[in-house]
C-alpha positions in Angstrom: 0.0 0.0 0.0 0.9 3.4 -0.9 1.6 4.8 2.9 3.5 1.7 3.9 5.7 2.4 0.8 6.0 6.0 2.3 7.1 4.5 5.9 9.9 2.8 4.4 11.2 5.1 2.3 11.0 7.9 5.1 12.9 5.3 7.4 16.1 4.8 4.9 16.4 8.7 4.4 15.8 9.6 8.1 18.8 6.9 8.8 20.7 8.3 6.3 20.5 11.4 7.4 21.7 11.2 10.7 25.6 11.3 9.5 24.3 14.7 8.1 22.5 16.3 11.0 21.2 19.7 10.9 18.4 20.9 8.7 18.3 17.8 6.7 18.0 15.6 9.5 14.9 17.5 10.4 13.5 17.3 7.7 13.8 13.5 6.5 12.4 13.2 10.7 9.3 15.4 9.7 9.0 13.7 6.2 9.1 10.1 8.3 6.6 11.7 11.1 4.3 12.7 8.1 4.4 9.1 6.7 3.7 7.4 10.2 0.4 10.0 10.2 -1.0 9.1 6.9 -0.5 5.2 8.0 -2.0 5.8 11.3 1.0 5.3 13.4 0.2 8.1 15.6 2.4 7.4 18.9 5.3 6.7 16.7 4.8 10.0 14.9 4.0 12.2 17.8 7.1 10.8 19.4 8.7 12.6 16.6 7.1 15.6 16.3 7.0 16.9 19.9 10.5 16.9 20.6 10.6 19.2 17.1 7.9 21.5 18.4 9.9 24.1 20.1 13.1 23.7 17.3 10.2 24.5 14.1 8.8 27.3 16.5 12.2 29.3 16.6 12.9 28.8 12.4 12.3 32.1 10.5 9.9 31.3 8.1 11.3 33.4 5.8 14.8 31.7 6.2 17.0 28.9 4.7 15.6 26.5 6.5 11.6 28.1 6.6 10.9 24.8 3.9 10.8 22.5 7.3 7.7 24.7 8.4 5.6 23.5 5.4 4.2 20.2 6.6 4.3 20.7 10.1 0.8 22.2 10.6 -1.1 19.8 9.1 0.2 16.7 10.9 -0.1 18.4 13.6 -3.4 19.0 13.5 -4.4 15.5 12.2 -2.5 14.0 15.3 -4.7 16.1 17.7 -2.5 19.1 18.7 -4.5 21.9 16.7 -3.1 24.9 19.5 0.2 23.9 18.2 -0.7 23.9 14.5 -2.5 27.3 15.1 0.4 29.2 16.2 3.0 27.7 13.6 0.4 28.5 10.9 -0.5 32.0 12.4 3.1 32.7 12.5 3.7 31.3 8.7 1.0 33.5 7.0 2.1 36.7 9.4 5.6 36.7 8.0 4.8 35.8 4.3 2.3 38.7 4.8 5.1 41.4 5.8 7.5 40.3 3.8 4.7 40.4 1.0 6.3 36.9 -0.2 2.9 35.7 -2.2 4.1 32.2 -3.4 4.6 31.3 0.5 0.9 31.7 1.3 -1.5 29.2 -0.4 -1.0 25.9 1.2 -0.6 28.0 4.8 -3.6 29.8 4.2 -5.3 26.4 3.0 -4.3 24.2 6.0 -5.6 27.0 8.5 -8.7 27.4 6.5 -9.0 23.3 7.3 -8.1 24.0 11.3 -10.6 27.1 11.3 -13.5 25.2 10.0 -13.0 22.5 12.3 -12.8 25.3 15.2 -16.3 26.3 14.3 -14.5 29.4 13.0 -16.3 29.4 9.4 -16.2 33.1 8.2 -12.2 32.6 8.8 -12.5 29.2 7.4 -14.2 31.1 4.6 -12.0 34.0 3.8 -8.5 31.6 4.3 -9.6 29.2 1.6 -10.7 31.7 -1.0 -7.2 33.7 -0.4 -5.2 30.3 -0.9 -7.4 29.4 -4.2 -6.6 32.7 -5.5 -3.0 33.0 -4.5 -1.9 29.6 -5.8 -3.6 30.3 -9.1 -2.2 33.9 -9.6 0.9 31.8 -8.8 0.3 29.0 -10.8 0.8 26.3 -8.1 -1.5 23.6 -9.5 -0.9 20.8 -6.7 -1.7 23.3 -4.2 -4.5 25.1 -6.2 -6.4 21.7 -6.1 -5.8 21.5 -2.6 -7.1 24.7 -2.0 -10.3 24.6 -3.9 -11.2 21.1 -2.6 -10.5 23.2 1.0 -13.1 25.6 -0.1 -15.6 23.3 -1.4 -15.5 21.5 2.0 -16.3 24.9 3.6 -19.1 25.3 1.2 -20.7 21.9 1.2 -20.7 22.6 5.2 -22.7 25.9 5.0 -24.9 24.1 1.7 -23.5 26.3 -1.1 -24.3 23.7 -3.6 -23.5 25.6 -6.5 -20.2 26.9 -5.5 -19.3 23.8 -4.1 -19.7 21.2 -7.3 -17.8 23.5 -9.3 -15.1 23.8 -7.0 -14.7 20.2 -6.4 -14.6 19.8 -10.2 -12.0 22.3 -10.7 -9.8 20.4 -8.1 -10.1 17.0 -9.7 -9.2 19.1 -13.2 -6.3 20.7 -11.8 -4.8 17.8 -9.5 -5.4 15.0 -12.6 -3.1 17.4 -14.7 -0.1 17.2 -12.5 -1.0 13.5 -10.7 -2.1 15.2 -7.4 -4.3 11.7 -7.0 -5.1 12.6 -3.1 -7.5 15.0 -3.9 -9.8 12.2 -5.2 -10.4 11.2 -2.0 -10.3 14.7 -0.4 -13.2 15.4 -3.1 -15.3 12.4 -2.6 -15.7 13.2 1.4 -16.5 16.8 0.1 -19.6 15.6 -2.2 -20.3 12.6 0.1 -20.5 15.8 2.9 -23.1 17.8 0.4 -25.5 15.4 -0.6 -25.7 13.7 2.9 -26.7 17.7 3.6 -29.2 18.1 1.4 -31.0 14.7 2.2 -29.9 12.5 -0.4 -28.1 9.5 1.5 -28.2 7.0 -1.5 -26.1 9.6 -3.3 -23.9 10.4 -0.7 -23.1 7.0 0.0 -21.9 6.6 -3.6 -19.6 9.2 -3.5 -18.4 7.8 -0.1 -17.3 4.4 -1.3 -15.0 5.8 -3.3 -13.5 7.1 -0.1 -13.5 3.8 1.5 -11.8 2.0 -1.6 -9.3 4.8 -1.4 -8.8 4.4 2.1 -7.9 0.9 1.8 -6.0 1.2 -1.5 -3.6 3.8 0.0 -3.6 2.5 3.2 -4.7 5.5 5.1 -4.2 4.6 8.3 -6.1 7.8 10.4 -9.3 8.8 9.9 -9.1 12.3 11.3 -7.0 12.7 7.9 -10.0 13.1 5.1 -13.2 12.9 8.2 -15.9 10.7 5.9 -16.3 7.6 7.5 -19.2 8.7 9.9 -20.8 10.4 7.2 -20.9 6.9 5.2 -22.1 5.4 8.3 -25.4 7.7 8.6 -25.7 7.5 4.8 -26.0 3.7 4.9 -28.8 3.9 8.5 -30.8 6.2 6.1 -31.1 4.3 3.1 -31.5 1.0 5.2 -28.0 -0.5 4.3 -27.5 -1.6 8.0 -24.9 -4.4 8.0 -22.7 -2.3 5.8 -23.5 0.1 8.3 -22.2 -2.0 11.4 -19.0 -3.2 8.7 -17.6 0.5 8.3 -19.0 1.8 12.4 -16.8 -1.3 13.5 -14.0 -0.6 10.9 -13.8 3.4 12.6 -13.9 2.0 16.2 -11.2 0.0 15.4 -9.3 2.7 13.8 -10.1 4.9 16.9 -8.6 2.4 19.3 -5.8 2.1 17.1 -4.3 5.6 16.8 -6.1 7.7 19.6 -8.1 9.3 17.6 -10.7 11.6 19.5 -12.7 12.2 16.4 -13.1 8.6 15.2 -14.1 8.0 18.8 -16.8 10.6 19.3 -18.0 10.2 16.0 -18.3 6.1 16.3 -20.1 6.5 19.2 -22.8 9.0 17.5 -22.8 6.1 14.8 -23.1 3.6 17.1 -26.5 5.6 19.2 -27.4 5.3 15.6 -27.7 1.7 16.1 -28.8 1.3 19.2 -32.4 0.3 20.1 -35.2 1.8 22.4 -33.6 4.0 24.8 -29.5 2.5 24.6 -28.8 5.1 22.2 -28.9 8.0 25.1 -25.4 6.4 26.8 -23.8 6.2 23.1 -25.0 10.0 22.2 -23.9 11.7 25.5 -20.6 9.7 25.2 -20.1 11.0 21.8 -21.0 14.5 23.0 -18.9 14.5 25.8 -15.8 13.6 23.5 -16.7 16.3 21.3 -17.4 18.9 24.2 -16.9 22.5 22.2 -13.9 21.6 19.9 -15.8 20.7 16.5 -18.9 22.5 16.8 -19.9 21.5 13.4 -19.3 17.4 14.5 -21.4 18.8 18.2 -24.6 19.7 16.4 -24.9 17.0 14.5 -24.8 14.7 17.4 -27.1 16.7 18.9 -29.2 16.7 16.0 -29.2 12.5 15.7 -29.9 12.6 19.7 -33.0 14.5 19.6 -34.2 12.9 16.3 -33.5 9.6 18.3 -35.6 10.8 21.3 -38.6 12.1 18.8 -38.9 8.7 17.4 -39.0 7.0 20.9 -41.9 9.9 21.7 -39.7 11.7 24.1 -40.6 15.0 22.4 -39.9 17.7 25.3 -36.0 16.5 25.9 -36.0 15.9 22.4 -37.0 19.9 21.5 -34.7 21.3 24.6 -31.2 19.4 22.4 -32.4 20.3 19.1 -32.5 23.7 19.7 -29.2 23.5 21.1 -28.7 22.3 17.4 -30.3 24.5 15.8 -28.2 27.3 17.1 -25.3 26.0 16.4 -26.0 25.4 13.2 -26.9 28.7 12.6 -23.4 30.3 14.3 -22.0 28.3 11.6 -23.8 29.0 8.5 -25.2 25.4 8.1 -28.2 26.1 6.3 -29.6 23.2 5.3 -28.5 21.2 8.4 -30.2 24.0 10.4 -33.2 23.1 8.8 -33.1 19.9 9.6 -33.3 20.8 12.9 -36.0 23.3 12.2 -38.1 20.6 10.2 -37.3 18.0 13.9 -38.4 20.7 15.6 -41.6 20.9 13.7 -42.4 17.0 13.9 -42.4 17.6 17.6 -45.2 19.8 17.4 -42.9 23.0 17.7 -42.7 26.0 15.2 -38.9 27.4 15.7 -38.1 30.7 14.9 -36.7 32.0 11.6 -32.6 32.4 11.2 -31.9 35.8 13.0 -29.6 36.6 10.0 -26.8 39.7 10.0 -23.7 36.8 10.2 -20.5 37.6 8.5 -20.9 34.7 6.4 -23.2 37.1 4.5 -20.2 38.8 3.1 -18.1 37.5 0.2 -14.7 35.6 0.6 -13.3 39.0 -0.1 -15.3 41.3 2.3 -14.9 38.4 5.1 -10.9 39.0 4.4 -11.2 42.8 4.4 -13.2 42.4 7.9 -11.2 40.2 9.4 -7.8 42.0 9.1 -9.5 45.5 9.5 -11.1 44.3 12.8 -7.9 42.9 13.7 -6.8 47.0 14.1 -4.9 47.0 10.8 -5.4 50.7 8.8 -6.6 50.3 5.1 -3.5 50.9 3.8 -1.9 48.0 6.0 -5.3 45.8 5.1 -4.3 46.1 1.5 -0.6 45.6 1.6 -1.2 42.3 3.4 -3.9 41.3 1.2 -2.1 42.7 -2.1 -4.6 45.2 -3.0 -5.2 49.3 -2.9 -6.5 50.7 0.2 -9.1 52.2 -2.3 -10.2 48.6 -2.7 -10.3 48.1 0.9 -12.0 51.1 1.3 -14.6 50.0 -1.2 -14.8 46.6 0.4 -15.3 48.2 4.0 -18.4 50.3 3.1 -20.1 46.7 1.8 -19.1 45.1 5.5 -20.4 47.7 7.4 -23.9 48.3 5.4 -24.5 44.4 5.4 -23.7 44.3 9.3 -25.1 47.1 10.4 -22.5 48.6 11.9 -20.6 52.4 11.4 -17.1 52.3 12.6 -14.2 50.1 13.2 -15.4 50.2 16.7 -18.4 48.6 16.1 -16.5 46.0 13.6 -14.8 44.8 16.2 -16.7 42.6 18.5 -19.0 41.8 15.7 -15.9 39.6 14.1 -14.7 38.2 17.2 -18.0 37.0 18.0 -19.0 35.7 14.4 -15.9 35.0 13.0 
């Protein structure tokens, strides 16, 4: 398999390396840690990584040895330590900004966009995605172009842009089958698996999530948390009454979870495996899952509390059902999940309950390029700053500003402010 291939090639260069030291020893190490992720070897790789934490946090990203700092982040979020990833990506994207060094951005910008969605931070998600598709086009880095549009279609299938989504999925797969970039087939399956499975076709989002299970096996992806479909094929195959492929792939995840640690594959399992349950066992399964989850992925939160109170509707516990699908509801509306918010709303509604309308006046009304505007303006940078670090006039930014502040409501800077921190 394709990661096992990986794991033994990084193993000869990282032994080969030592009689070299330095830079190049660091790097074969992060090349082998990187491997050991993709196979699912996760103590083996975090073994690796930590001790390199606190070197890869003194390297000038703009230096000789700034290249080290490229992988880093996203291993480091798929192995669980997203604080860690944050700062070295933060750090990344705030030099290549000052030093206006464009080509350094896209992938950066891409993997935070990934770390930001999963945050529950979806306007940033948003405007980080958009910035990397741009930049790696205007810079004509293909591999990382696909990456970055299959990025922004996740965020999209997530808040049910459907449009925007399929052609940015189909723009990745025609960029990354141009230069061989074959990852992103799997990367764009989960994404269309993700947006079908939103808008209520299962037997279609189950197709597309196959392909992500043959993929899996074929490379020998090892760690779920890597390209996150596996629950989402799951609840595809409950819906569409496919349950012993169900319980094959919910037992296949828990065993995955197990092997490498895996928080995610964990809480998500156990949502699955409430799923499963009958009469009233699926309460133990669904407050396990939640309590795994707690507030880290609010998007993965909702939609267990979403499958709880569905659960508790069906076994005619409708006022405990209504109390955890509101909880739902709202947080499916912080994060611009339309068509998962009404979901909730149309639960809410079988319970006997009419909910609310969406209160509206989110930043994810503003385009990729207002949300970027806002979110360094609010930051406390001056327009002429804002455009410098986004590589455009301060007349542009000026012209974005006046469309953020008329489509929040808001006046000043001052008022900005606590609008983005809240929403963003």
């Amino acid at each position: 398999m394709l990661f096992d291939l990986v794991v033994e090639t990084a193993r000869r260069a990282a032994r080969l390396s030592r009689a070299v030291g330095g830079p190049v020893e660091m790097l074969t190490a992060l090349a082998l840690a990187t491997g050991l992720t993709l196979a699912g070897q996760v103590e083996e790789a975090r073994r690796i990584f930590e001790p390199l934490i606190p070197v890869l946090e003194t390297i000038d990203p703009l230096g000789e040895a700034g290249a080290l700092l490229v992988t880093a982040p996203g291993n480091l979020l798929w192995i669980g330590d997203a604080p860690a990833a944050a700062r070295m990506l933060e750090r990344i994207v705030r030099a290549a900004r000052g030093a206006s060094a464009v080509t350094m951005l896209p992938y950066p910008l891409a993997i935070l966009a990934e770390l930001e969605l999963r945050r529950g931070r979806v306007a940033t998600a948003h405007a980080c995605a958009a910035e990397a598709v741009q930049l790696a086009a205007e810079t004509r880095q293909t591999a990382v172009t696909s990456f970055s549009l299959v990025t922004l279609a996740r965020v999209e299938a997530q808040r049910g842009l459907e449009v925007e989504c399929r052609a940015h999925v189909a723009a990745a797969l025609e960029a990354s089958r141009r230069v061989g970039a074959t990852s992103i087939e799997n990367y764009a399956a989960a994404v269309l698996g993700l947006l079908e499975l939103s808008l209520g076709r299962p037997e279609l989002a189950a197709a597309h999530l196959d392909v992500c299970a043959r993929l899996e096996i074929e490379y020998g992806l090892g760690l779920p948390d890597v390209v996150p479909w596996n629950a989402n094929l799951i609840e595809a195959y409950l819906r569409v009454g496919r349950t012993a492929e169900a319980v094959r792939e919910l037992e296949r995840l828990e065993e995955q979870g197990r092997a490498t640690g895996s928080r995610w594959a964990a809480a998500t399992a156990a949502r699955c495996r409430g799923l499963l349950a009958h009469d009233g066992a699926y309460e133990l399964a669904m407050e396990q899952a939640l309590e795994l989850q707690g507030d880290s992925e609010p998007f993965e939160r909702a939609r267990t509390e979403l499958c709880l109170g569905r659960c508790r509707r069906h076994s005619r516990h409708r006022a405990a059902a209504r109390t955890v699908l509101h909880e739902a509801l709202a947080r499916f509306e912080a994060l611009g999940a339309d068509l998962w918010a009404e979901q909730a709303r149309a639960e809410l509604r079988a319970t006997g309950e009419t909910p609310a309308p969406s209160p509206g006046g989110s930043l994810l009304r503003l385009t990729p390029q207002e949300l970027q505007v806002a979110l360094i303006v609010a930051g406390g940078a001056t327009n002429k700053e804002a455009g410098a670090a986004l590589f455009i006039s301060p007349k542009t930014v000026e012209f974005h500003l006046g469309h953020v502040y008329s489509k929040l409501g808001v006046r000043s800077r001052t008022e900005l402010v606590p609008r983005v921190a809240a929403l963003s």
